[in-house]
VEXTOR-161925 format. One record per residue (C-alpha): residue number from 1; x, y, z. Coordinates in pm, 1 decimal, decimal comma. Layout:
BEGIN
{site NUM; {X; Y; Z}};
...
This chain:
BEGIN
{site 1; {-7027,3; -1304,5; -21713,9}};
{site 2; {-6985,7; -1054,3; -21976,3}};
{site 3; {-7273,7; -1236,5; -22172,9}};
{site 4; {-7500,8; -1234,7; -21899,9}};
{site 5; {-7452,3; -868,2; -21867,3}};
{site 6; {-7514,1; -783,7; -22241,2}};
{site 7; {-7829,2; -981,2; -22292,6}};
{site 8; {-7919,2; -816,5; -21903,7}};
{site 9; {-7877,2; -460,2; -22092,3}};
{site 10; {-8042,2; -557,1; -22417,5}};
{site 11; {-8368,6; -684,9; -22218,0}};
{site 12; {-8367,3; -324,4; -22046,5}};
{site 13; {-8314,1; -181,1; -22389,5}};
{site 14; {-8601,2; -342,5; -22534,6}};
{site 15; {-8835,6; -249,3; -22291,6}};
{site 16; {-8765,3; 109,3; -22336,0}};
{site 17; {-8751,7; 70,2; -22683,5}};
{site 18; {-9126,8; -135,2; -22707,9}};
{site 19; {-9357,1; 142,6; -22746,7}};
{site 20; {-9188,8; 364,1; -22965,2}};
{site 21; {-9145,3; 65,9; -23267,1}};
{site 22; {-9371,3; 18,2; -23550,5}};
{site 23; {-9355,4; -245,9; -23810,6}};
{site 24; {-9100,5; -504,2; -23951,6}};
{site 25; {-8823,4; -302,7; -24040,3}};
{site 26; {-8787,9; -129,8; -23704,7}};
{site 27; {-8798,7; -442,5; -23548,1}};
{site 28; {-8497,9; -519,8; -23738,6}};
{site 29; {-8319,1; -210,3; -23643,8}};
{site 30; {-8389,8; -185,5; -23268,2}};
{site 31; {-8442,8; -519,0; -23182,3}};
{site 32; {-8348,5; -853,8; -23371,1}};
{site 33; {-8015,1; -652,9; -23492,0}};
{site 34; {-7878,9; -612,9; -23133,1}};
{site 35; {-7968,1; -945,2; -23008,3}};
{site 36; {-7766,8; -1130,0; -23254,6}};
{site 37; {-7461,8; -842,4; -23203,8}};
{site 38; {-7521,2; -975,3; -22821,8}};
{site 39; {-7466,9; -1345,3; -22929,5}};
{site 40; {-7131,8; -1218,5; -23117,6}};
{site 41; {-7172,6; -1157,3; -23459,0}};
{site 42; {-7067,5; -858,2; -23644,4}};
{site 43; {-7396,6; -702,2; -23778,0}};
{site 44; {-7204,9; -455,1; -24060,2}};
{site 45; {-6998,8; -795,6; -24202,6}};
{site 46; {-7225,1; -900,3; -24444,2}};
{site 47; {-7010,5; -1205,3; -24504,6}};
{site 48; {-7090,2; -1297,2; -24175,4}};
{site 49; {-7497,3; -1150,5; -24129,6}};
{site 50; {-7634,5; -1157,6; -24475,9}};
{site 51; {-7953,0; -952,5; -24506,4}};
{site 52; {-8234,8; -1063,7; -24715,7}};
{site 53; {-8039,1; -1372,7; -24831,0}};
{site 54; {-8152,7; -1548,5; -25147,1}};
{site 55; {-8030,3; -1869,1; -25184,2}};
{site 56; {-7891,5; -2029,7; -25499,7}};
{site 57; {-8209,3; -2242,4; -25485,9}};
{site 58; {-8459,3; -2018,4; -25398,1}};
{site 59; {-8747,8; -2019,0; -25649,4}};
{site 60; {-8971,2; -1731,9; -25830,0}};
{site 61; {-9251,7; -1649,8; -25645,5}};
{site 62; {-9488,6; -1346,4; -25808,4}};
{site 63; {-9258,0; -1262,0; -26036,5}};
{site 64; {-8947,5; -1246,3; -25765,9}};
{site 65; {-8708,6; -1454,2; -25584,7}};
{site 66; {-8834,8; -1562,7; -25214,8}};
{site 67; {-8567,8; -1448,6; -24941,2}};
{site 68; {-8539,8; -1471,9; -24577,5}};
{site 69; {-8440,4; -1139,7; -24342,9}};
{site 70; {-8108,0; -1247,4; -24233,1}};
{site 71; {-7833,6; -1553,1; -24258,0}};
{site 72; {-7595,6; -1599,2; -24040,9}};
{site 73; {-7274,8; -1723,5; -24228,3}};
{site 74; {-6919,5; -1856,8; -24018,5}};
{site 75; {-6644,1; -1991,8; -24229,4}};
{site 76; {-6816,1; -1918,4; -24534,4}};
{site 77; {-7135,6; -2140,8; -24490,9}};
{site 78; {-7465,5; -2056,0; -24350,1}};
{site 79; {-7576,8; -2210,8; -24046,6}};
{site 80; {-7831,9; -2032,8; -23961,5}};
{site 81; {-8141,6; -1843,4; -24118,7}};
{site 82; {-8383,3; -1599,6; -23996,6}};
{site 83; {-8733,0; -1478,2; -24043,1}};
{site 84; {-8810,4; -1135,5; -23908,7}};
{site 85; {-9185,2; -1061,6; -23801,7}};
{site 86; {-9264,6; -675,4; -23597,7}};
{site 87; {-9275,6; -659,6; -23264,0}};
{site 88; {-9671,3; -665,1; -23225,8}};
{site 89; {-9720,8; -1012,4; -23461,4}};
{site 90; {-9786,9; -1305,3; -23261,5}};
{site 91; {-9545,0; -1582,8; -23390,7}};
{site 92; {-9673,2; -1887,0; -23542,7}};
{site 93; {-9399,6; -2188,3; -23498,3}};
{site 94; {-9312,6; -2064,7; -23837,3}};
{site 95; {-9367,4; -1963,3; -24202,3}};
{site 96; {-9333,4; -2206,6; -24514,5}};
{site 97; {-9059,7; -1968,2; -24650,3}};
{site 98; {-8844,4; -2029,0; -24366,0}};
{site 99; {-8884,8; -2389,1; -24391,3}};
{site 100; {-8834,0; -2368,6; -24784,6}};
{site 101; {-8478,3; -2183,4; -24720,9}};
{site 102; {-8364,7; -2425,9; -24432,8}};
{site 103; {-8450,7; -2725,6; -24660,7}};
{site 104; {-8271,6; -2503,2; -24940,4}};
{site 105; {-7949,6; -2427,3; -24709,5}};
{site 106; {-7805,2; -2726,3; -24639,3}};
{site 107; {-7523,2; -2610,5; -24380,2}};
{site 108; {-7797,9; -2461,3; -24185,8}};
{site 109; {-7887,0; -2598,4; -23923,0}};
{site 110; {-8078,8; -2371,0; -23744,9}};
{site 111; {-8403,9; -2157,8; -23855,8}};
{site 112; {-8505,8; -1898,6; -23617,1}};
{site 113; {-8869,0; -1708,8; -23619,8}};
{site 114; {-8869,0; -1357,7; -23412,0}};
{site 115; {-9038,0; -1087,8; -23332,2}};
{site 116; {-8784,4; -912,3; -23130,4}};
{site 117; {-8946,3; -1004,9; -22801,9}};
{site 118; {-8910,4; -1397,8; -22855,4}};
{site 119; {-8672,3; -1618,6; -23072,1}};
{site 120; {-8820,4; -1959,1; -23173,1}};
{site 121; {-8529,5; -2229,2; -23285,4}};
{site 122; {-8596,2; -2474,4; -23463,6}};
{site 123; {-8370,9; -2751,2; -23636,1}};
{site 124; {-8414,2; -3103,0; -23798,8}};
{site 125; {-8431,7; -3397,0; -23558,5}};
{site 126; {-8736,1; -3568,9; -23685,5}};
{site 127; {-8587,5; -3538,2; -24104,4}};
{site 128; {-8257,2; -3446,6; -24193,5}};
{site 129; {-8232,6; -3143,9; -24368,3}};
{site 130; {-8625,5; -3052,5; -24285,6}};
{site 131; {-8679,7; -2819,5; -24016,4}};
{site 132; {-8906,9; -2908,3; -23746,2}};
{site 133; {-9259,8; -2853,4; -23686,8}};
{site 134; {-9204,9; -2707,7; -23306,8}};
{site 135; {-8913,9; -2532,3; -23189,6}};
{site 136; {-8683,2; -2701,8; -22956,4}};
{site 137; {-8596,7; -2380,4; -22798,0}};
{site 138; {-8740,3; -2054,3; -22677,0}};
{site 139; {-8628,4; -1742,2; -22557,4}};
{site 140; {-8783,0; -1452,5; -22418,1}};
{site 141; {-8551,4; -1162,5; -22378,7}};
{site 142; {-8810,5; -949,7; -22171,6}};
{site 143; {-8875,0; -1309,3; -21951,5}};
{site 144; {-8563,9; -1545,7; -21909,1}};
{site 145; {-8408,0; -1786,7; -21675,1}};
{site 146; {-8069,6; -1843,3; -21591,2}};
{site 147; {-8139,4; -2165,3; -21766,8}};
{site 148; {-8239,9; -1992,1; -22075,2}};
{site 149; {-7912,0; -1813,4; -22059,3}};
{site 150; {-7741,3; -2123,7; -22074,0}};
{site 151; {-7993,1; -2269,2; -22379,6}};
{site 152; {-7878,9; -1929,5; -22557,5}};
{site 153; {-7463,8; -1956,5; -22510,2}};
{site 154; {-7495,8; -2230,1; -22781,1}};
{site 155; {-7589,8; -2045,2; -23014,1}};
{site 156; {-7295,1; -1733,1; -22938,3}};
{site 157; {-7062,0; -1691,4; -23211,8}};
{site 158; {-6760,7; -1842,1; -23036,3}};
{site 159; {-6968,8; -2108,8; -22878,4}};
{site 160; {-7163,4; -2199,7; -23257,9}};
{site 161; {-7075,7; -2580,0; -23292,9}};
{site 162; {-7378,9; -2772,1; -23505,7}};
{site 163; {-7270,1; -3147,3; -23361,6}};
{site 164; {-7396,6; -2974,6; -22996,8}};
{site 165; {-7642,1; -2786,9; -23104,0}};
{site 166; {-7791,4; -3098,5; -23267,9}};
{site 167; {-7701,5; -3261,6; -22945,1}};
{site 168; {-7868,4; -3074,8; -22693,6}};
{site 169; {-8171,3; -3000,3; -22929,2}};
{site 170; {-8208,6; -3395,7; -22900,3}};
{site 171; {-8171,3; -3373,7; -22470,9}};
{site 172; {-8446,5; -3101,0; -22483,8}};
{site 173; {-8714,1; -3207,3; -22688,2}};
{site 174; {-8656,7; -3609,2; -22597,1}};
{site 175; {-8637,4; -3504,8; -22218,3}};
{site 176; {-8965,9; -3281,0; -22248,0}};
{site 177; {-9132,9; -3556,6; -22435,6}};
{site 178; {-9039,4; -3820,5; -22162,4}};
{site 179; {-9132,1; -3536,4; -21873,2}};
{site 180; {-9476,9; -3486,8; -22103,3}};
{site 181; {-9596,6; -3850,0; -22078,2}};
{site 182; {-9463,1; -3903,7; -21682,0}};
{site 183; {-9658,2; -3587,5; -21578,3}};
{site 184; {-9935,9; -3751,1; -21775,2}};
{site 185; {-9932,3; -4068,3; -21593,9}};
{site 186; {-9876,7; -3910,4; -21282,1}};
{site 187; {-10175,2; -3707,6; -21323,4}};
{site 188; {-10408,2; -3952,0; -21513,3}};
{site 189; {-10245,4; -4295,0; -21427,0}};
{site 190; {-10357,5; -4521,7; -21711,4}};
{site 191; {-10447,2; -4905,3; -21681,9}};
{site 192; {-10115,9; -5012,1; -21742,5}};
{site 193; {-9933,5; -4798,9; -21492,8}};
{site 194; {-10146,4; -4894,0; -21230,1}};
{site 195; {-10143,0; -5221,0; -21308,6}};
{site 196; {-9757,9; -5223,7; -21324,5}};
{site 197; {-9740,5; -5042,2; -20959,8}};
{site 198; {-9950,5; -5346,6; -20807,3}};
{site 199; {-9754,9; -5571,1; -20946,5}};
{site 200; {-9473,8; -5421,3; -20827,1}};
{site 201; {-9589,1; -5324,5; -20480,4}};
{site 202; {-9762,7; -5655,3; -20487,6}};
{site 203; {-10076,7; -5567,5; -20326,0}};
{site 204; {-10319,3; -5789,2; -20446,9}};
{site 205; {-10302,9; -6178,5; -20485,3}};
{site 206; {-10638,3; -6202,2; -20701,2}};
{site 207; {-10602,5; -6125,9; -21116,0}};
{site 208; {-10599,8; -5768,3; -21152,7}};
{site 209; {-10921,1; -5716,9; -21383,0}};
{site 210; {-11055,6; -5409,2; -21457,1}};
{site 211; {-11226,8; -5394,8; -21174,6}};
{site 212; {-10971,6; -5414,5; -20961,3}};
{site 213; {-10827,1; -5115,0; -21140,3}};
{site 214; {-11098,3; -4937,4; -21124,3}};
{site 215; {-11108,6; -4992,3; -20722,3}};
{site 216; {-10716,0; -4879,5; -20694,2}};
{site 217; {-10731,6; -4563,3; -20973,2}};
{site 218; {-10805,0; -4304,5; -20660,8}};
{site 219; {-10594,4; -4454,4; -20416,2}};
{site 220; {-10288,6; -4491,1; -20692,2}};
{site 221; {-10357,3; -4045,1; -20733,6}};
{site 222; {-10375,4; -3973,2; -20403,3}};
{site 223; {-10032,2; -4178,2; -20368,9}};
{site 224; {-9893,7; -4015,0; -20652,8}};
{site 225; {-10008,4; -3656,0; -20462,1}};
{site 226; {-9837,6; -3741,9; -20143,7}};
{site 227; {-9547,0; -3910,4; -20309,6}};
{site 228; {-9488,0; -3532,6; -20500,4}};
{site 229; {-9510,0; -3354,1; -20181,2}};
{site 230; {-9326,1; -3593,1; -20002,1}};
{site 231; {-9011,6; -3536,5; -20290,6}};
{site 232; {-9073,6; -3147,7; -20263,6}};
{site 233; {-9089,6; -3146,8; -19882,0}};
{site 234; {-8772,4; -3367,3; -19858,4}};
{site 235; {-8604,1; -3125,7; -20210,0}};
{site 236; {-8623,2; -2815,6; -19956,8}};
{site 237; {-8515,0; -2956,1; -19621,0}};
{site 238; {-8224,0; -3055,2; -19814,2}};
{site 239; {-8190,5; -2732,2; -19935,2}};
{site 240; {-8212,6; -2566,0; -19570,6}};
{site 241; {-8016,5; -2818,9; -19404,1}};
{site 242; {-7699,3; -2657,8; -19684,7}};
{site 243; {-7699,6; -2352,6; -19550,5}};
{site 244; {-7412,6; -2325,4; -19363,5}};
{site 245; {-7496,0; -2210,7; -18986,2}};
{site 246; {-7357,4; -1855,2; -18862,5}};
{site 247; {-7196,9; -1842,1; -18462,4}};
{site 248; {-7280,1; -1552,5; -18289,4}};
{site 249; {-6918,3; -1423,8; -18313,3}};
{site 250; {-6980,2; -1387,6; -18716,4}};
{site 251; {-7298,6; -1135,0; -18657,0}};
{site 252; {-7266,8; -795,6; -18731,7}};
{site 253; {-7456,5; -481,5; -18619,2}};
{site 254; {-7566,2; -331,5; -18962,0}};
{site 255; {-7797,3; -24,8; -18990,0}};
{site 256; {-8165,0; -114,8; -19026,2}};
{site 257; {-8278,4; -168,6; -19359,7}};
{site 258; {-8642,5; -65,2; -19521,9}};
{site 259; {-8874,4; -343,0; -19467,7}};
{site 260; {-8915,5; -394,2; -19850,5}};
{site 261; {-8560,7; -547,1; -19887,0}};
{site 262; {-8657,3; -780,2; -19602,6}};
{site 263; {-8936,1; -888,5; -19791,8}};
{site 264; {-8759,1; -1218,1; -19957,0}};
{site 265; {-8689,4; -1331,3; -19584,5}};
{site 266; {-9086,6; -1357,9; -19497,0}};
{site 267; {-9131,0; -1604,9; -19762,6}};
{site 268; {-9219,0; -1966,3; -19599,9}};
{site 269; {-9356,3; -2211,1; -19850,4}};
{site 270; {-9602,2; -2431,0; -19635,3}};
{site 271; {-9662,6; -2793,0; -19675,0}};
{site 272; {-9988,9; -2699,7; -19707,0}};
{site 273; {-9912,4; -2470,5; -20035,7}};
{site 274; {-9725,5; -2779,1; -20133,4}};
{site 275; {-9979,9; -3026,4; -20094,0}};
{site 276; {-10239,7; -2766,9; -20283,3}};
{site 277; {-9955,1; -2744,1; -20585,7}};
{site 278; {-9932,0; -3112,4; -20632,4}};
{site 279; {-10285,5; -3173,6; -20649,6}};
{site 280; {-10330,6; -2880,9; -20904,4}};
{site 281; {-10052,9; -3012,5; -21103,4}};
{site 282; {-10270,6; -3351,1; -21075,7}};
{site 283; {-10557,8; -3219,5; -21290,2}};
{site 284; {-10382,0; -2916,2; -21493,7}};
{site 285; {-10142,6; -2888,7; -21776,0}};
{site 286; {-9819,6; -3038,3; -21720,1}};
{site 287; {-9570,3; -2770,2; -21738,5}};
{site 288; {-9625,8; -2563,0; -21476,4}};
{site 289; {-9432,4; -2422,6; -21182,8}};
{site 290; {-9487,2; -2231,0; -20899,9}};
{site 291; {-9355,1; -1887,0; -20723,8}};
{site 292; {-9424,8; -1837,7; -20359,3}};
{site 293; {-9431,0; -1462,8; -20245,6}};
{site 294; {-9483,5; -1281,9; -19934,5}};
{site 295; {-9831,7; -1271,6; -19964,9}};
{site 296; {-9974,4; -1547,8; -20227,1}};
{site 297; {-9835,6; -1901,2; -20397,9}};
{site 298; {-9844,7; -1827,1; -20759,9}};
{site 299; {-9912,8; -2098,2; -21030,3}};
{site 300; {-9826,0; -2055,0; -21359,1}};
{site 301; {-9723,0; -2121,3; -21716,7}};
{site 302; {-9406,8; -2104,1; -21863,8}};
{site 303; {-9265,2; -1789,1; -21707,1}};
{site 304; {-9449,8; -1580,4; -21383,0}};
{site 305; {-9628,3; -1356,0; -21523,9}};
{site 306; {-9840,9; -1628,5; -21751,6}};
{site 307; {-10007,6; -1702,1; -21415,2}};
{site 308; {-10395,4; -1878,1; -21359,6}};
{site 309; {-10385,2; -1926,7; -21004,7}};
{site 310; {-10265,7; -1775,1; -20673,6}};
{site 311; {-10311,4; -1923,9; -20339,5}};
{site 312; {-10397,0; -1689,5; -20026,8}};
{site 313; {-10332,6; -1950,6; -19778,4}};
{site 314; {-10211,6; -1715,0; -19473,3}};
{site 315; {-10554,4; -1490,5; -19467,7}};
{site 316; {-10788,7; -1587,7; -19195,1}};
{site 317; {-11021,8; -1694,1; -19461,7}};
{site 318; {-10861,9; -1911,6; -19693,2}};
{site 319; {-10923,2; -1833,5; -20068,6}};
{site 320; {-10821,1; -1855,5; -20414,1}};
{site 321; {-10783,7; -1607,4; -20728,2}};
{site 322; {-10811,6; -1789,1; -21080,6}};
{site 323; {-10730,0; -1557,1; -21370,0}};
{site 324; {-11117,9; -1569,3; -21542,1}};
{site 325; {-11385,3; -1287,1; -21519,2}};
{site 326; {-11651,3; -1376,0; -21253,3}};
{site 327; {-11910,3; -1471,2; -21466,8}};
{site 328; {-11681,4; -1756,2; -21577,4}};
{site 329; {-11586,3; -1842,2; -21264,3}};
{site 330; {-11933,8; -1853,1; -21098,8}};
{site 331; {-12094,4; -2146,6; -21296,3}};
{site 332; {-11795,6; -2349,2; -21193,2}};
{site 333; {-11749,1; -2246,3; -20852,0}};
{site 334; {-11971,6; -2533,3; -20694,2}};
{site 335; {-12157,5; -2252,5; -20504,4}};
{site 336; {-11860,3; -2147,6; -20296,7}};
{site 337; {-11826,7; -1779,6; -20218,3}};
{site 338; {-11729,1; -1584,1; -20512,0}};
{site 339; {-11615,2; -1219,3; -20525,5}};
{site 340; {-11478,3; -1001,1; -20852,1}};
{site 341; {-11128,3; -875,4; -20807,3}};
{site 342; {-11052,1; -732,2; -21154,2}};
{site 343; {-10949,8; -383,7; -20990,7}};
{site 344; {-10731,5; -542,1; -20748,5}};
{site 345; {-10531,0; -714,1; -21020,8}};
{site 346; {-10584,0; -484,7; -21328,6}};
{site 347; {-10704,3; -800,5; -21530,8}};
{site 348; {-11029,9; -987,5; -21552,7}};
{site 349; {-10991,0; -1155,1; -21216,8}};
{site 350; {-11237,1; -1354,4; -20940,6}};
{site 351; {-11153,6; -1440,8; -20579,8}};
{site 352; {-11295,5; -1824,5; -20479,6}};
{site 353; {-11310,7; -1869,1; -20118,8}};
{site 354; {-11254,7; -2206,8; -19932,0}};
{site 355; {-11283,5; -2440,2; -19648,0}};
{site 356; {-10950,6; -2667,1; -19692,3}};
{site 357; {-10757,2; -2732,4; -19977,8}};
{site 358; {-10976,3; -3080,4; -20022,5}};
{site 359; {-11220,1; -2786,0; -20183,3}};
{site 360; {-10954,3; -2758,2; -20476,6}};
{site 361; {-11101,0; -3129,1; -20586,4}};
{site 362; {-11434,4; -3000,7; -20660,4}};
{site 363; {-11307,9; -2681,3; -20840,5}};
{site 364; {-11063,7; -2882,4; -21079,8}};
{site 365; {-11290,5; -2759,8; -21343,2}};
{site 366; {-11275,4; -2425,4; -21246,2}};
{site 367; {-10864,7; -2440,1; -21214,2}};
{site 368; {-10828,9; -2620,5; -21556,1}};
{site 369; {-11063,9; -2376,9; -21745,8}};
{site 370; {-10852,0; -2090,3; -21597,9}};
{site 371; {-10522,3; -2295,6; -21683,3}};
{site 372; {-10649,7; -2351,8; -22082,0}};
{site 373; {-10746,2; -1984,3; -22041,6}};
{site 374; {-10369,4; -1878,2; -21979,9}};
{site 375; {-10226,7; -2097,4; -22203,2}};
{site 376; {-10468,0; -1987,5; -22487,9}};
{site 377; {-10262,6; -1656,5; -22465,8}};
{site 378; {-9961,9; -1770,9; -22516,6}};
């Protein structure tokens, strides 16, 4: 628990800190230097965090050695490296010095890129002893889940163990591979899959030519769709069904409460919103999730607040915002009903209004563009 709560207070002390930092080194100072004090390690021990290391292999570059901004040293080896970058640099998966010094350091094995916001790990699965081209592992410390939390424990001073760390790099990046190509299937089945499913289900007695693919593709989606909401409806039935039931002698009288802490109990995700997610998912990037509120069904990227697309299913008139300005959105609208909402959200914004959710099939375009959009950001 203690954990939780110091990388809790960190995240709150970054986002005070944000606006007043400027450049690399206060970065460094405000930011990167407290985060690894939060995983454990004793900042003012430079046997243990070694600022601007230079390793015994480093090479001359203009005249001077090349270094990286920290390594992180237990029992007298480094195992893990780190390159620095200020707060308001986008990060890049990484620079060739960082990759130089983890190929250099060969008891590291871990290279981290930050910016103080978000730490990228990266580590060697692909070539021993040369670090990655993606990171296995990212973590926002203004955006986490408690998932995230339990990515980050690994890397905690008493937790540091590089068999595991190799381990569980391997589970993440094979398991989001393998979830990659299923949600690709599932949302463009290819020949083989579907020819593999009629097999299976054996549905057809004559050869299964292309034309007989071709004939089965759309029924073999709109399967997949209701197979998804199907698994989600059955996932959250299961879910309410665990919730232990209350007798009447267990209620208490409590004082009434403002109606904004009451706001979590309103939520109801419909079948409906379900239905609408699935077939999103269907014809949009992969990795996305959802967020139901009070008032809208939220679709997004990797955290909330990278979201594209928000459902407004409970309004009389049903309609849809995409995160794109309304001359973007128009051309792509299939003449539906278009309205600009930018002041309502504070970004570049347009409200699409519908029929049914079947009108989400003809604005897959629209939803995609907005989804690429997002992700572009990111």
């Amino acid at each position: 628990m203690a954990f939780t709560e110091d990388i809790a207070k960190l995240s709150e002390q970054v986002r005070k800190r944000l606006e007043h930092i400027q450049g690399e080194e206060a970065t460094k100072q405000a930011l990167i230097l407290p985060f690894f004090t939060s995983l454990g390690y004793d900042i003012y021990d430079p046997t243990e965090v070694k600022p601007e290391y230079i390793s015994d292999a480093a090479t001359k570059r203009a005249g001077q050695f090349e270094k990286v901004d920290y390594a992180i040293r237990l029992n007298n080896a480094v195992v893990m490296v780190v390159e620095a970058k200020a707060v308001n640099e986008k990060l890049v998966s990484h620079d060739g010095q960082l990759r130089r010094y983890f190929t250099w350091t060969e008891t590291a094995k871990v290279g981290i890129v930050t910016n103080g916001k978000e730490y990228r790990f990266f580590t060697d699965l692909r070539a021993e002893n040369i670090m990655d081209e993606d990171p296995f592992f990212s973590f926002n410390i203004l955006d986490y889940t408690p998932k995230d939390l339990e990515n980050l424990k690994f890397f905690h001073r008493d937790n540091f163990d590089p068999a595991a760390i190799t381990y569980h790099a391997e589970e993440i990046v094979y398991t989001k591979g393998i979830t990659k190509q299923v949600s690709e299937l599932l949302r463009n089945p290819s020949e083989d899959f579907i020819r593999l499913l009629l097999g299976a289900a054996n549905l057809t007695d004559s050869r299964i030519t292309k034309n007989v693919i071709e004939k089965f593709k759309p029924i073999v989606k709109k399967s997949i769709q209701n197979s998804l909401v199907d698994l989600i409806s059955i996932s959250l039935n299961q879910e309410i069904q665990a919730e232990p039931e209350v007798s009447l002698t267990e209620i208490t009288l409590d004082p009434p409460i403002d109606s904004t802490e009451t706001s979590a109990s309103k939520i109801i995700t419909t079948p409906e919103e379900l239905e609408a997610f699935a077939k999103i998912q269907s014809f949009c990037k992969p990795e996305i999730s959802h967020k139901d509120t009070a008032s809208y069904f939220s679709i997004h990227l990797g955290n909330s607040t990278w979201w594209f697309v928000r459902l407004y299913f409970s309004n009389k008139k049903k309609n849809i915002i995409v995160r794109l300005p309304l001359e973007e959105t128009k051309p792509l609208a299939n003449n539906l009903e278009v309205q600009d909402c930018s002041g309502h959200i504070g970004s570049a914004a347009t409200r699409v209004y519908i029929s049914s959710i079947n009108d989400l099939d003809q604005l897959a375009p629209l939803i995609q563009k907005a989804c690429e959009t997002e992700a572009s950001k990111h």
